[in-house]
N, CA, C and O atoms as a CHARMM CRD file, in Angstrom:
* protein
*
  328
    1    1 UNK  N    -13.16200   6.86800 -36.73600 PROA 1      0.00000
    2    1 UNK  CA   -12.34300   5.72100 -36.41100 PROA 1      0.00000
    3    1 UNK  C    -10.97700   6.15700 -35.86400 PROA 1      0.00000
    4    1 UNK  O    -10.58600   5.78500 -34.75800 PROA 1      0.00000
    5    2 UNK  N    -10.31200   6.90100 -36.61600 PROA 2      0.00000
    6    2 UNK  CA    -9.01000   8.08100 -36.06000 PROA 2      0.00000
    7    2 UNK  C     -9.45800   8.10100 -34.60700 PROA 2      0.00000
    8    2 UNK  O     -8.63000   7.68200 -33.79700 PROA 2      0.00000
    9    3 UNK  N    -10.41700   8.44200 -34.22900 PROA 3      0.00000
   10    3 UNK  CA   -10.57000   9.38600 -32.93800 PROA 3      0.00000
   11    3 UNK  C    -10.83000   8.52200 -31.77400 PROA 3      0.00000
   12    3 UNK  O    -10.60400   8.92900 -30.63500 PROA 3      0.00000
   13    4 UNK  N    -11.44500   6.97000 -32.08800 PROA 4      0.00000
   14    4 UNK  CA   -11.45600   6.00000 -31.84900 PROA 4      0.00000
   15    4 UNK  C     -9.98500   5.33200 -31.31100 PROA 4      0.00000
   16    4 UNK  O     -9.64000   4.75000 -30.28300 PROA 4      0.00000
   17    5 UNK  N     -9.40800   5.68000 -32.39200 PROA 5      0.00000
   18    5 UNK  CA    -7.78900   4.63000 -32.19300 PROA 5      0.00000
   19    5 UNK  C     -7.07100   5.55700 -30.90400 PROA 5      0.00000
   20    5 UNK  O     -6.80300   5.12700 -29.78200 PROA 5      0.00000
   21    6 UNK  N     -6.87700   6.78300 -31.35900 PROA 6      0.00000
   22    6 UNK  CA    -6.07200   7.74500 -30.90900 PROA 6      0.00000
   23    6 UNK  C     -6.58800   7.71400 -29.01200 PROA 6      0.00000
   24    6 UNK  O     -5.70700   7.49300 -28.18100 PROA 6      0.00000
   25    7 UNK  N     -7.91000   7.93400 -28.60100 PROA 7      0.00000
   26    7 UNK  CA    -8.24100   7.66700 -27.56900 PROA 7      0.00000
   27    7 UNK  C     -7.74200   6.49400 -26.59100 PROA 7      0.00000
   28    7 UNK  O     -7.47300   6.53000 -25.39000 PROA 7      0.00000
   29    8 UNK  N     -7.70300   5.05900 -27.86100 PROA 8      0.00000
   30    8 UNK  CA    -7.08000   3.78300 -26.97100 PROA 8      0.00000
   31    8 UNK  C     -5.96300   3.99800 -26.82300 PROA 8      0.00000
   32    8 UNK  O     -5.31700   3.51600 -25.89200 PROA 8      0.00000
   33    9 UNK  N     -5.42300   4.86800 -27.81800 PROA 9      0.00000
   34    9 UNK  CA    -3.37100   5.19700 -27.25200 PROA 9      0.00000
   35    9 UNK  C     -3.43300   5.40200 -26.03100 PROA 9      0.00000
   36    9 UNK  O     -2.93400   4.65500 -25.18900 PROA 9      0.00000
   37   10 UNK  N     -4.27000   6.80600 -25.70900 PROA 10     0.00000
   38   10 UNK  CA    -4.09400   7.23800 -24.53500 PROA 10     0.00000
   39   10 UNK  C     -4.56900   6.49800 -23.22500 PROA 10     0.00000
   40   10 UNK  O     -4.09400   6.52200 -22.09000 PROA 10     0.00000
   41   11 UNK  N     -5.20600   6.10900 -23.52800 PROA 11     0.00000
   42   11 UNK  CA    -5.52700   5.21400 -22.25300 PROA 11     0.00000
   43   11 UNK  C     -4.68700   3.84100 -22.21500 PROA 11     0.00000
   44   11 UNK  O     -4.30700   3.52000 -21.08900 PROA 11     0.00000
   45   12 UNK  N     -4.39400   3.11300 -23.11300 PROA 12     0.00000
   46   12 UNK  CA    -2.89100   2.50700 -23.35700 PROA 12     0.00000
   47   12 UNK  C     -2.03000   2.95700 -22.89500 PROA 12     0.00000
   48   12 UNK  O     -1.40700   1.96600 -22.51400 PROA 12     0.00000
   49   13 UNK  N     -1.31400   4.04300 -22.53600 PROA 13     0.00000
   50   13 UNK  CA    -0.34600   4.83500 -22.49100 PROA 13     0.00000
   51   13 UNK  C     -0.55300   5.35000 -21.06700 PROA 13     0.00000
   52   13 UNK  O      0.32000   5.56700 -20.22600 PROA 13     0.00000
   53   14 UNK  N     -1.54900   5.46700 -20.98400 PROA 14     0.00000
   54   14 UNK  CA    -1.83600   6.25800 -19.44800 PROA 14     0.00000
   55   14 UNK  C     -2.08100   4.94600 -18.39300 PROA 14     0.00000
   56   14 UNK  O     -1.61300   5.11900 -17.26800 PROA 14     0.00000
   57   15 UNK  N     -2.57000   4.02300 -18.57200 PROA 15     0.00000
   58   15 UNK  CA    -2.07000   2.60600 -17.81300 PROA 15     0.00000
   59   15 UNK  C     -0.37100   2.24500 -17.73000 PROA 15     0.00000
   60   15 UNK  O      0.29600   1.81200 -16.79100 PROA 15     0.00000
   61   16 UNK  N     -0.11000   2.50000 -18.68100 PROA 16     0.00000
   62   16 UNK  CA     1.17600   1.90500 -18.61000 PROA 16     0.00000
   63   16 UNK  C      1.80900   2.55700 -17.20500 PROA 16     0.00000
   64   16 UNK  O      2.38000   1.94800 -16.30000 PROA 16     0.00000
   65   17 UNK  N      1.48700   4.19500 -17.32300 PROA 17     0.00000
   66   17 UNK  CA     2.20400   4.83500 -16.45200 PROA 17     0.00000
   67   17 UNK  C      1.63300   4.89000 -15.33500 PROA 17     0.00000
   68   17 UNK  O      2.35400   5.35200 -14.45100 PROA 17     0.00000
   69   18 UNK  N      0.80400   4.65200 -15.08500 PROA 18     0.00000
   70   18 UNK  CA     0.34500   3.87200 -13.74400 PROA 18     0.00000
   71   18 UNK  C      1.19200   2.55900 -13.18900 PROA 18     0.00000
   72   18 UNK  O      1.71500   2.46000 -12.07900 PROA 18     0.00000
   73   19 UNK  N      1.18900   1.79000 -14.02200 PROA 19     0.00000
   74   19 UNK  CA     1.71700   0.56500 -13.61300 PROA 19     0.00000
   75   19 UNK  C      3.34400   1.07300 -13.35900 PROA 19     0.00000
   76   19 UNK  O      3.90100   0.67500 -12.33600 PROA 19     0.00000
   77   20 UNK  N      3.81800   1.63800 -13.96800 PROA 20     0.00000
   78   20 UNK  CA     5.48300   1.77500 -13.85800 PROA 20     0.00000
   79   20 UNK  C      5.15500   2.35600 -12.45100 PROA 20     0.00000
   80   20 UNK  O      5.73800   1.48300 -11.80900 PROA 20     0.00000
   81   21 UNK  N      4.74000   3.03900 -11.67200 PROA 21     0.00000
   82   21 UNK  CA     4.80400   4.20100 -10.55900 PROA 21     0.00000
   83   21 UNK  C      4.65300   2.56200  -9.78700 PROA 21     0.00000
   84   21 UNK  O      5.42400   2.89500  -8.88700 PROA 21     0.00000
   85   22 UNK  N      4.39500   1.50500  -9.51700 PROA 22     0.00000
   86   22 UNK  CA     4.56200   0.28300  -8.47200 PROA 22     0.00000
   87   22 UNK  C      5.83800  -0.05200  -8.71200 PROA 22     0.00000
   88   22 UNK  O      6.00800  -1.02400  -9.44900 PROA 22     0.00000
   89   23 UNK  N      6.94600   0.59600  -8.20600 PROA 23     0.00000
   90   23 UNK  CA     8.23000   0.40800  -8.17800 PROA 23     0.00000
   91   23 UNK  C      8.63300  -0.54100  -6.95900 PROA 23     0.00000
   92   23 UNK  O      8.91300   0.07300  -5.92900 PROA 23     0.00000
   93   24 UNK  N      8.70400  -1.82700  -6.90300 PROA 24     0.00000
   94   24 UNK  CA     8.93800  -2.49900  -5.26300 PROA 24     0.00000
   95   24 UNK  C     10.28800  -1.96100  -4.79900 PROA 24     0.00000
   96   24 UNK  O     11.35000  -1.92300  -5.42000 PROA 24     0.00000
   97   25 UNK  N      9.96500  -1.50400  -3.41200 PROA 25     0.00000
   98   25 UNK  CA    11.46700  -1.07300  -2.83900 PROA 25     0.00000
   99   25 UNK  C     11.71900  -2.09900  -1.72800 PROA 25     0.00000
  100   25 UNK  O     10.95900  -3.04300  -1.51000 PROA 25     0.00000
  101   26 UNK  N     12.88300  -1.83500  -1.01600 PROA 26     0.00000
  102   26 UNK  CA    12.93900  -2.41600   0.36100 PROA 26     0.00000
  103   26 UNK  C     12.24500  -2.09500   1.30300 PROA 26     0.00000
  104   26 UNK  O     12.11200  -0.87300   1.38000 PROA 26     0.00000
  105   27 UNK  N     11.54200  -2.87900   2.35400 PROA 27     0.00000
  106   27 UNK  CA    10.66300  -2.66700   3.31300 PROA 27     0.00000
  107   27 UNK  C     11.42300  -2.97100   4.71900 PROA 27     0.00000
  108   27 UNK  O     12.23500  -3.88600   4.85800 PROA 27     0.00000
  109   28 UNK  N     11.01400  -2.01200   5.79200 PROA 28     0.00000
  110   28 UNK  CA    11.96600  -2.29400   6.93600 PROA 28     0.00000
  111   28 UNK  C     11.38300  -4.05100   7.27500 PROA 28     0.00000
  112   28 UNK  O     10.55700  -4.69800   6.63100 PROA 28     0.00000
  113   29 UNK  N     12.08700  -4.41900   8.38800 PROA 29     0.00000
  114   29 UNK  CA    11.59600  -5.49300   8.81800 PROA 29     0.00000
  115   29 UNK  C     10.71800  -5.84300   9.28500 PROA 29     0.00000
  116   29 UNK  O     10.50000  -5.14100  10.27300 PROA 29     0.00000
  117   30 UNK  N      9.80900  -6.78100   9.13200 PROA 30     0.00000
  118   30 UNK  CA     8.52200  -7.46800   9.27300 PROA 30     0.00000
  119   30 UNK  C      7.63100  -6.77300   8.39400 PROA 30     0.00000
  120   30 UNK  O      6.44700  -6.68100   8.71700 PROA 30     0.00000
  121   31 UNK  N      8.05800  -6.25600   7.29100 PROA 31     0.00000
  122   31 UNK  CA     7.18000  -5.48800   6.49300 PROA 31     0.00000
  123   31 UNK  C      7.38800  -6.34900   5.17500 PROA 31     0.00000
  124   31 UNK  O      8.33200  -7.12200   5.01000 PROA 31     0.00000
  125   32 UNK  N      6.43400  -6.12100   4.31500 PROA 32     0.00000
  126   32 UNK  CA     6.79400  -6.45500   2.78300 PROA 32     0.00000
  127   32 UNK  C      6.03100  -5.88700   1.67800 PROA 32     0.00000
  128   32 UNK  O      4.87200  -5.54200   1.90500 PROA 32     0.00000
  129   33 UNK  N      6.45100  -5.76600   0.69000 PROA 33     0.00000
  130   33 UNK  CA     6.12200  -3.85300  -0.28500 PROA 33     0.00000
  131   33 UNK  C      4.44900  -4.59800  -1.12000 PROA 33     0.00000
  132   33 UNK  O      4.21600  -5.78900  -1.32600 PROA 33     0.00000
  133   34 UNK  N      3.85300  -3.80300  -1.32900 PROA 34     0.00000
  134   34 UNK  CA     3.08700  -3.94000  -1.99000 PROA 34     0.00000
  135   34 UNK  C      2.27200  -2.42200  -2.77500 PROA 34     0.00000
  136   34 UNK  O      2.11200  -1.29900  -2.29600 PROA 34     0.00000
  137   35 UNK  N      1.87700  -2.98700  -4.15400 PROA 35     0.00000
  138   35 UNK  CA     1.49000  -1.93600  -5.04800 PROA 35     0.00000
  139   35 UNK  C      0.48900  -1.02000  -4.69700 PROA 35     0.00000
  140   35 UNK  O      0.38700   0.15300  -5.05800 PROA 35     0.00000
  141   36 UNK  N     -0.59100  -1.98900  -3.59900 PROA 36     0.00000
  142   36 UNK  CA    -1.88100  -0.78200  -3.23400 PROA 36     0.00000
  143   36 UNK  C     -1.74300  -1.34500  -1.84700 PROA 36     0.00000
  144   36 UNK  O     -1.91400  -2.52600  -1.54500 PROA 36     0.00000
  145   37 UNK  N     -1.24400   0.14000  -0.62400 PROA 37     0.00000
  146   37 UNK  CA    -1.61500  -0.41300   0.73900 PROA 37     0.00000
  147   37 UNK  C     -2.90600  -0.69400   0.65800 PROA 37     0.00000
  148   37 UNK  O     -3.56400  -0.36700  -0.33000 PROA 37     0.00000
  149   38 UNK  N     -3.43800  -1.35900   1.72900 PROA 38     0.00000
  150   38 UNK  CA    -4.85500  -1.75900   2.41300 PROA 38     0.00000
  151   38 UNK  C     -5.16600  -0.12500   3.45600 PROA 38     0.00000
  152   38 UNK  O     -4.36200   0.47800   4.16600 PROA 38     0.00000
  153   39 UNK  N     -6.43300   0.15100   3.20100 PROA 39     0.00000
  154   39 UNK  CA    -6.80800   0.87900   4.39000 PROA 39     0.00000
  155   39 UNK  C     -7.16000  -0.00100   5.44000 PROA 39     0.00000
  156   39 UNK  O     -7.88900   0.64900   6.19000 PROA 39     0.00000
  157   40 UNK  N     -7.05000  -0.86200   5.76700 PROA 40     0.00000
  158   40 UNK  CA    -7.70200  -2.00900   6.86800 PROA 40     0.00000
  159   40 UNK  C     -6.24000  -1.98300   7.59800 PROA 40     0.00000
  160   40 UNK  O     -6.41100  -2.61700   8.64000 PROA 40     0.00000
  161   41 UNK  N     -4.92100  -1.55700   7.53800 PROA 41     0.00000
  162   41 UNK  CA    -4.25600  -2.51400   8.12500 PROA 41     0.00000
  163   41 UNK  C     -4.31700  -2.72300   9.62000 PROA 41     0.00000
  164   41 UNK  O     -4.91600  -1.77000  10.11700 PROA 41     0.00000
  165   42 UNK  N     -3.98100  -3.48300  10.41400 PROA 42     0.00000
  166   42 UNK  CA    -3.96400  -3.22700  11.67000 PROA 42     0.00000
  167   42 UNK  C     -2.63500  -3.16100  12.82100 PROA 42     0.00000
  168   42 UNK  O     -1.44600  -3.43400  12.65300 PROA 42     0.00000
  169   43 UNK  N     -3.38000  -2.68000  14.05200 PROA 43     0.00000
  170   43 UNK  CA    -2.33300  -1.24900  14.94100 PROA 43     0.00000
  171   43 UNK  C     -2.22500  -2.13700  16.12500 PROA 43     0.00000
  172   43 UNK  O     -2.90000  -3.14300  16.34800 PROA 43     0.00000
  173   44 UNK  N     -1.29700  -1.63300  16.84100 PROA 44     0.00000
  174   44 UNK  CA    -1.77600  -2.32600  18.35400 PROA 44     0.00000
  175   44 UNK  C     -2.89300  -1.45600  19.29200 PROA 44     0.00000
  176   44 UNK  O     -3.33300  -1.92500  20.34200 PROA 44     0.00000
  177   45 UNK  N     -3.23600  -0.31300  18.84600 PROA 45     0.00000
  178   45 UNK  CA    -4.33200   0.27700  19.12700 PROA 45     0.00000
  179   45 UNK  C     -5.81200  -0.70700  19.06700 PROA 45     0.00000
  180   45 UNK  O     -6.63600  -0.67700  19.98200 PROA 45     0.00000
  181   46 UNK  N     -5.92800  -1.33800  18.15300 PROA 46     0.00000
  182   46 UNK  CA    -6.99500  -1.77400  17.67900 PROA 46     0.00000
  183   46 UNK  C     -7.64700  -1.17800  17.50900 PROA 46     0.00000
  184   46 UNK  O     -8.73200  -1.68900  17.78900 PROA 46     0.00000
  185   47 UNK  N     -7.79700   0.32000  16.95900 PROA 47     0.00000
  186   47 UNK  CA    -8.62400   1.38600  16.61800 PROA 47     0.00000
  187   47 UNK  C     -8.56600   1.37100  14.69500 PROA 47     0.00000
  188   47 UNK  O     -7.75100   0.78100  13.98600 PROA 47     0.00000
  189   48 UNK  N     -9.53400   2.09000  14.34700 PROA 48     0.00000
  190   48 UNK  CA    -9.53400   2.33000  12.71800 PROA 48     0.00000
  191   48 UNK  C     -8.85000   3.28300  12.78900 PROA 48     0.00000
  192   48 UNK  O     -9.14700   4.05800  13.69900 PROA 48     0.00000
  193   49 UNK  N     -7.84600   3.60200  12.04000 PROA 49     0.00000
  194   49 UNK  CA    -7.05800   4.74200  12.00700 PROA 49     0.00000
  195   49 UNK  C     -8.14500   5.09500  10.14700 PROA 49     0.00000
  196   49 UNK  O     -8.40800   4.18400   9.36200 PROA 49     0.00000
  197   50 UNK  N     -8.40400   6.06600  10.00200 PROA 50     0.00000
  198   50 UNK  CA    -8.49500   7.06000   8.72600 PROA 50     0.00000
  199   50 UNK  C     -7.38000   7.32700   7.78200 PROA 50     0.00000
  200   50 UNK  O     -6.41900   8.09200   7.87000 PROA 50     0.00000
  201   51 UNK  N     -7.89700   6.18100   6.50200 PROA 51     0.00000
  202   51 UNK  CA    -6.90400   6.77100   5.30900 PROA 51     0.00000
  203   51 UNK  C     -7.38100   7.08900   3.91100 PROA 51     0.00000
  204   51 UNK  O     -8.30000   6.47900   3.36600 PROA 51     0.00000
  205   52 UNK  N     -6.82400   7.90300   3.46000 PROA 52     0.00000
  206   52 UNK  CA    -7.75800   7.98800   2.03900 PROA 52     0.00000
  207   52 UNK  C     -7.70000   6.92400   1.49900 PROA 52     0.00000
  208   52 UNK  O     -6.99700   5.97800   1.85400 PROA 52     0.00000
  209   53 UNK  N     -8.78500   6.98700   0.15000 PROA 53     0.00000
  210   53 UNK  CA    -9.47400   5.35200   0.01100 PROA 53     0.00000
  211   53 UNK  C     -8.62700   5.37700  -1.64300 PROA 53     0.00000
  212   53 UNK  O     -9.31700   5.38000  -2.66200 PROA 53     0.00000
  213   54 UNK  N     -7.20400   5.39300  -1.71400 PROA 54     0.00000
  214   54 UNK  CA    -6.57800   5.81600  -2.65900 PROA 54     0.00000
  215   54 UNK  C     -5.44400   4.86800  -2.71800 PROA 54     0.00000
  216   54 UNK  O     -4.48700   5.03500  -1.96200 PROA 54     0.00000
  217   55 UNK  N     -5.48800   3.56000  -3.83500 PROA 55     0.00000
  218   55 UNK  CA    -4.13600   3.00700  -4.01500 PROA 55     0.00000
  219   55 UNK  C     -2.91400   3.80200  -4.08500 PROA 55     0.00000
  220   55 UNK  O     -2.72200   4.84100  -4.71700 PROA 55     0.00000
  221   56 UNK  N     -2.07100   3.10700  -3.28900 PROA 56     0.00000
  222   56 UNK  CA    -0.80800   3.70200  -3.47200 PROA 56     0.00000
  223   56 UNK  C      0.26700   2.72700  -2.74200 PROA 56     0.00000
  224   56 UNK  O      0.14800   2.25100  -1.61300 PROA 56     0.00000
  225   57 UNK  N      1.45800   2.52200  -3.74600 PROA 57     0.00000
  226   57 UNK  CA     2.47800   1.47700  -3.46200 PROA 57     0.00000
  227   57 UNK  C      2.92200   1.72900  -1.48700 PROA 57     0.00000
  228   57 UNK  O      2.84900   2.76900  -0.83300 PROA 57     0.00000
  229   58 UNK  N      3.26200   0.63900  -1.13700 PROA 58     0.00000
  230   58 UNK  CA     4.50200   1.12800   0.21300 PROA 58     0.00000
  231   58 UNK  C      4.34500  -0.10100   0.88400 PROA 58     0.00000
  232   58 UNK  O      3.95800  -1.09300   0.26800 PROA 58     0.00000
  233   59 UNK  N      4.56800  -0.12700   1.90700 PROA 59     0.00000
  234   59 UNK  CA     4.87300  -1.24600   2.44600 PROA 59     0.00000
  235   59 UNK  C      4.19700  -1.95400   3.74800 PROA 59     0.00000
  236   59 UNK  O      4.46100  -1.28400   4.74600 PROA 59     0.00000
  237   60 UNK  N      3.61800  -2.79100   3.96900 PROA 60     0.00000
  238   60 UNK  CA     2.60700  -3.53600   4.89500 PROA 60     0.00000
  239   60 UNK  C      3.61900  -4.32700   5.41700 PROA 60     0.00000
  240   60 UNK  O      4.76200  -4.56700   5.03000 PROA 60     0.00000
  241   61 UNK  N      2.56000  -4.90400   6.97300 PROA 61     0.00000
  242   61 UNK  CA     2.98300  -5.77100   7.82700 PROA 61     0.00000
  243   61 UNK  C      2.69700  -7.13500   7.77800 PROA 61     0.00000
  244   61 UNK  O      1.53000  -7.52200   7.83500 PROA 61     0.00000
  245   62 UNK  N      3.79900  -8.03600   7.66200 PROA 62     0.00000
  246   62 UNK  CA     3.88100  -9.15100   7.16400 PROA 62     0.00000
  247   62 UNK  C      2.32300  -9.78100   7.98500 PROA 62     0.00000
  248   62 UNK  O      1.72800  -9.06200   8.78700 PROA 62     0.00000
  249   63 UNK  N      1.90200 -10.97600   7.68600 PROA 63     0.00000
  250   63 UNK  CA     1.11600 -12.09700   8.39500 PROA 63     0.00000
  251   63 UNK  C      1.49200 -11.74700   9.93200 PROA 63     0.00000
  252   63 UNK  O      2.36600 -10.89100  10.06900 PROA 63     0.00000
  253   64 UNK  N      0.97500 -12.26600  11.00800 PROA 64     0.00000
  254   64 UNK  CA     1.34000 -12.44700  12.32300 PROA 64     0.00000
  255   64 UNK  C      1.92400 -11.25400  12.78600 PROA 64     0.00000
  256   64 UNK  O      2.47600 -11.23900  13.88600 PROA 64     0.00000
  257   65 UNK  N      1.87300 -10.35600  12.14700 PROA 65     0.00000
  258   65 UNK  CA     2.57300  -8.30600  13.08000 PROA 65     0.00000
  259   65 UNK  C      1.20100  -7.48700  12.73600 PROA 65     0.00000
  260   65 UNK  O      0.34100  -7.69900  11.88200 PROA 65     0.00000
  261   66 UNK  N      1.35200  -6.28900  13.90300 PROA 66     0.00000
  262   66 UNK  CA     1.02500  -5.07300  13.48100 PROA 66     0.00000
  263   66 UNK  C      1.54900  -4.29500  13.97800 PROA 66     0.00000
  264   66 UNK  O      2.47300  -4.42500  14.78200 PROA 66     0.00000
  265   67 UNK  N      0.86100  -2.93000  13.43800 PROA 67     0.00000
  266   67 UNK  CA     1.71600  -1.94700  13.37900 PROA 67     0.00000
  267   67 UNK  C      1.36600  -1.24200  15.01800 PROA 67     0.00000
  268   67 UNK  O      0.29200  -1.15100  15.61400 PROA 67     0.00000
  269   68 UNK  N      2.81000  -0.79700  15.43000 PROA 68     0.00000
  270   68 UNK  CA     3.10800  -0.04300  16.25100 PROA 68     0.00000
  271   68 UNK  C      1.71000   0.99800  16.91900 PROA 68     0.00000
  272   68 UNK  O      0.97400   0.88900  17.90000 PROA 68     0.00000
  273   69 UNK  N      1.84300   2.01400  15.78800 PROA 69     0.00000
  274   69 UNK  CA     1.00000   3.19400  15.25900 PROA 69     0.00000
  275   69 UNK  C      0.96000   3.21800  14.08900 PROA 69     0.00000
  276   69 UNK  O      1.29500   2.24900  13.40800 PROA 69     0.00000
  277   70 UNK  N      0.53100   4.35600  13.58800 PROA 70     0.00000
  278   70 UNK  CA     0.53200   4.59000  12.06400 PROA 70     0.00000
  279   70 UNK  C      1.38000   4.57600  11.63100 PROA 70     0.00000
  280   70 UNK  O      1.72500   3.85800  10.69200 PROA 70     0.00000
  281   71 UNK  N      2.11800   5.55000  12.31300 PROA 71     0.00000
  282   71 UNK  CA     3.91400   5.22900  11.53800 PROA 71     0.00000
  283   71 UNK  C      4.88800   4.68900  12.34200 PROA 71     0.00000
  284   71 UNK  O      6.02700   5.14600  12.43400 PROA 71     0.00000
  285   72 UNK  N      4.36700   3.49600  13.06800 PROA 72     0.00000
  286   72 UNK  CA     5.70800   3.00200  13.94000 PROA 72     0.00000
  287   72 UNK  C      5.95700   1.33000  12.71300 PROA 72     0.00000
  288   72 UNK  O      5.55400   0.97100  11.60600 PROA 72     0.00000
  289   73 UNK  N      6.69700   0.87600  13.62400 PROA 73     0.00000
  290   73 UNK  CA     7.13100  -0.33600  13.11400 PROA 73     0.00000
  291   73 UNK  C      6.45000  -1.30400  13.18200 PROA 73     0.00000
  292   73 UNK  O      5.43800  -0.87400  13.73600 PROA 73     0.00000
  293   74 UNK  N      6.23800  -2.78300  12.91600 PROA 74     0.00000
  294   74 UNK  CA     5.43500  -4.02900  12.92000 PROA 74     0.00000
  295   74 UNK  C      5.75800  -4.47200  13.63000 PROA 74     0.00000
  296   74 UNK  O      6.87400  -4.88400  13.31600 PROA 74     0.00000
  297   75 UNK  N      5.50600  -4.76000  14.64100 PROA 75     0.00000
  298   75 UNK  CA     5.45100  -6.24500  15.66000 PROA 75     0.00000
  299   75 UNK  C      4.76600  -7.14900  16.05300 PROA 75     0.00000
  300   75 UNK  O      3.55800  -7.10800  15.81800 PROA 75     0.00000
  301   76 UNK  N      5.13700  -7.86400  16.52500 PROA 76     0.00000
  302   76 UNK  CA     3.72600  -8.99100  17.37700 PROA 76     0.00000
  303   76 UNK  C      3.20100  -8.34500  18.10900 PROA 76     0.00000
  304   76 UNK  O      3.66000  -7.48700  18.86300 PROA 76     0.00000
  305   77 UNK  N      1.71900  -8.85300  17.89100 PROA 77     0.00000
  306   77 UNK  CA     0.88800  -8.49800  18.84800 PROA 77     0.00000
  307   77 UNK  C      1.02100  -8.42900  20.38700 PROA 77     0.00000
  308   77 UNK  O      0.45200  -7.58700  21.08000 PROA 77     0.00000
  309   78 UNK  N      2.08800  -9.70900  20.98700 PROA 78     0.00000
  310   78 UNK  CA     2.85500  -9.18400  22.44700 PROA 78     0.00000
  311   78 UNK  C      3.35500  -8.24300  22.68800 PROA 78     0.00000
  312   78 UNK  O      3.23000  -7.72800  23.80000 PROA 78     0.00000
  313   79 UNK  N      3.94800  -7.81100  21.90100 PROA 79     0.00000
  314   79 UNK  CA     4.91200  -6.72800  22.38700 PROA 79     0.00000
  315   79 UNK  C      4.49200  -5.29800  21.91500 PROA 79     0.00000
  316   79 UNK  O      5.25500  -4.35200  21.72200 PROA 79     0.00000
  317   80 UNK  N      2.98800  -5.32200  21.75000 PROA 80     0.00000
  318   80 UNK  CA     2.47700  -3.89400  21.42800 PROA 80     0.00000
  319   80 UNK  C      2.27100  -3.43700  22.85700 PROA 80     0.00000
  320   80 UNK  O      1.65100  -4.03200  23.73800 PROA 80     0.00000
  321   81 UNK  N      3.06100  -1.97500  22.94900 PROA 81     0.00000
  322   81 UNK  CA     2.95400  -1.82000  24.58600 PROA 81     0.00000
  323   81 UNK  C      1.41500  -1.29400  24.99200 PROA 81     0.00000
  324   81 UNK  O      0.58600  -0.87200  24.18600 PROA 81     0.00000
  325   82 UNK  N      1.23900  -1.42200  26.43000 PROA 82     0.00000
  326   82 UNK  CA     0.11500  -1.66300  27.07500 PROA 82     0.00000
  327   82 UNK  C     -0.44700  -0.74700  27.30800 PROA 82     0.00000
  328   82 UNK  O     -1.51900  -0.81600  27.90900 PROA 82     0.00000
């Protein structure tokens, strides 16, 4: 039963510290933070870009933007250059 309890600590304990690591920060503009990016997001490429299949906090492109490139900025879909 000891070995029982002591196990739920840890996994009690080891959630917790998961959850603390979703720290919301500031997101540049047209962005807004979230705890697990999406591998789906979308580019003005309209290509699948490859990401590991691994939650991790940062910051996405609001409704109505995408992204530049991978690491550019969010915009409307107009103004993704041609």
């Amino acid at each position: 039963m000891k070995l029982l309890l002591a196990l739920f600590a840890v996994l009690l304990l080891a959630s917790c510290l998961e959850a603390s690591r979703c720290i919301p920060k500031r997101c540049p503009r047209n962005e807004r933070f979230t705890c697990c990016v999406p591998c789906t997001q979308k580019y003005c490429s309209e290509q699948d870009i490859n990401c590991p299949d691994v939650c991790r906090p940062g910051c996405v492109c609001r409704n109505g933007f995408v992204r530049e490139n991978q690491f550019g900025n969010c915009v409307r879909p107009k103004l993704c250059p041609k």
